[in-house]
N, C-alpha and C positions, 0 to 999 in steps of 0.2 A: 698850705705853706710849701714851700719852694726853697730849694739849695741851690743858689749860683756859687760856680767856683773855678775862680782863676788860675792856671796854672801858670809858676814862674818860679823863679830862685831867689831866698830872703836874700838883702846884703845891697848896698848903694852899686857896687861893682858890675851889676846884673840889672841895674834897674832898664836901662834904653835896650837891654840884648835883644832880638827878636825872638827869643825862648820864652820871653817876661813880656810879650803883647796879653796873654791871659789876664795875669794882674792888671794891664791899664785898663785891660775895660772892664771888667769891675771898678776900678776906681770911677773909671768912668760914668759907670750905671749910678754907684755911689753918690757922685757930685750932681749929675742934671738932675736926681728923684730924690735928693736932699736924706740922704739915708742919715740913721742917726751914729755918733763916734765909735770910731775905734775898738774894739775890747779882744785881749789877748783871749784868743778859748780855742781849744779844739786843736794846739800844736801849731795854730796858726793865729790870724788876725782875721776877724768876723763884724762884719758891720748888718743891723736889721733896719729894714725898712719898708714900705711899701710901695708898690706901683700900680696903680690901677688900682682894683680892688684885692689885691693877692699879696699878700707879705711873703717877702723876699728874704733870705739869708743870704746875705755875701758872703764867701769864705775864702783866702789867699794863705794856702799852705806853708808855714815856714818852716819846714822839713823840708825842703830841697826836691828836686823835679821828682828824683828818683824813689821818693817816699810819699808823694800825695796822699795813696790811697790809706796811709794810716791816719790823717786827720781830716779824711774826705769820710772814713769810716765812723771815726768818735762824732762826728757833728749829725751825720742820717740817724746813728744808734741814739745822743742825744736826745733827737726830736722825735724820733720814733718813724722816722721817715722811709719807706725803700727808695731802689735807683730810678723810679717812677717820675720820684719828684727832682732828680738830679740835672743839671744843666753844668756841663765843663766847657770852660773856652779854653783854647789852644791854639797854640802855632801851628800850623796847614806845610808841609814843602810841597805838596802835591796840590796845590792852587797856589794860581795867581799872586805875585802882591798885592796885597790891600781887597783880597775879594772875600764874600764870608760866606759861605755855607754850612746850613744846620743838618743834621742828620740823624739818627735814632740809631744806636748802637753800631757797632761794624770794628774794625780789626782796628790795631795800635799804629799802623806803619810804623813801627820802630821807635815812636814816641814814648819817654820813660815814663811822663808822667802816667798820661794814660794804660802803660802796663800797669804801674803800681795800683792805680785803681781798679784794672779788671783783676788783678790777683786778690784783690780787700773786696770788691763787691762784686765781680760779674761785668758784664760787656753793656748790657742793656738799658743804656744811658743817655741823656740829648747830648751832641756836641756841638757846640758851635764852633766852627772850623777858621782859623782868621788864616787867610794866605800870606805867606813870606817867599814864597816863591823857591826851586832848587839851586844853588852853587854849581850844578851840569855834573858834579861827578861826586859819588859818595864818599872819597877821601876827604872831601872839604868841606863834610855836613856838617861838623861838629864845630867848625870853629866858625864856620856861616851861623847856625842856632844862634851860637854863643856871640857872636860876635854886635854890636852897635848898630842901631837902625841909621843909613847916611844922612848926612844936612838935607840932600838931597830929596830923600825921603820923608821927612817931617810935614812938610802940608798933605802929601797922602795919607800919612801914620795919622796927623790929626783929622782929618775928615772921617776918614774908616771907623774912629774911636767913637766921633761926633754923634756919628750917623749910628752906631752900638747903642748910645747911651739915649737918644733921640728916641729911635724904634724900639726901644727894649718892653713897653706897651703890648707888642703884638706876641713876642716871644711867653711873658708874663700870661697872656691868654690861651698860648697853645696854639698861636694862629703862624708855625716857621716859614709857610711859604708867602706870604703875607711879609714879614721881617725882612727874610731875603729881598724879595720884589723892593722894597720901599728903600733899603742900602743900596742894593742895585740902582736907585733910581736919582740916587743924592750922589754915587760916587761919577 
């Protein structure tokens, strides 16, 4: 068994932010592998399902960026899981827009959610990294995050998401460079 978990901000307000690319793809992963509904657990929203041969847990935090790691905590304690079996997606400023890279523990850059989580569980965790690319200067990180993915950006935003939900097969197997190469390959 396996924890995917989105990171993003409850609220319609937040939904297109590019802080809340986490949550679409889990929704994502959700809709192309027919996961089964909704159920409030864990401080968040949890959908189970499978892929492949590996049952999956979706999990989408609704405690706020800044709190992930406390219902990323109650769902691994839950199942009896450590951060072995964890997978977080997240907003990237340090790639590209729309590129994705996985990678196996490493520092927060300054991302909240991911602090809250290595404060509740430790660093050593999959990330899938989705880029949104920098604003050029750190006074205008925050409302870049927070801010609305453009018209413009919406066939990139959907392919990137497609291509998540598509390849999430190899990720499910443990196969990250395999996932990358194949996004890489459809973007």
């Amino acid at each position: 068994m396996q924890l995917w978990v989105g990171l993003g901000n409850p609220g319609p307000q937040y939904a297109m932010n590019r802080h809340n690319v986490g949550f679409m793809a889990v929704d994502t992963i959700a809709e192309v592998h027919g996961f089964g509904p909704v159920q409030k657990k864990f401080l968040g929203w949890m959908q189970d399902g499978r892929i492949g041969g590996e049952r999956i847990i979706l999990l989408k935090p609704a405690t706020f960026m800044n709190e992930s790691g406390r219902s990323v905590g109650e769902a691994l304690r839950f199942y009896k899981l450590d951060t072995a079996a964890l997978t977080v997606f997240h907003d990237e400023l340090d790639l590209a827009p729309f590129r994705v890279k996985v990678k196996q523990g490493g520092g927060t850059a300054g991302h909240n959610g991911l602090k809250s989580i290595d404060q509740h569980l430790g660093a050593d965790f999959r990330r899938v990294r989705i880029g949104i690319g920098h604003p050029g200067h750190k006074d205008r990180v925050t409302g870049y995050v927070l801010g609305n993915y453009a018209k413009s950006e919406m066939d990139d935003l959907a392919d990137v998401l497609g291509a998540i939900g598509a390849e999430a097969d190899w990720l499910a197997r443990g196969d990250d460079p395999r996932f990358m190469s194949e996004i890489a390959r459809e973007g």
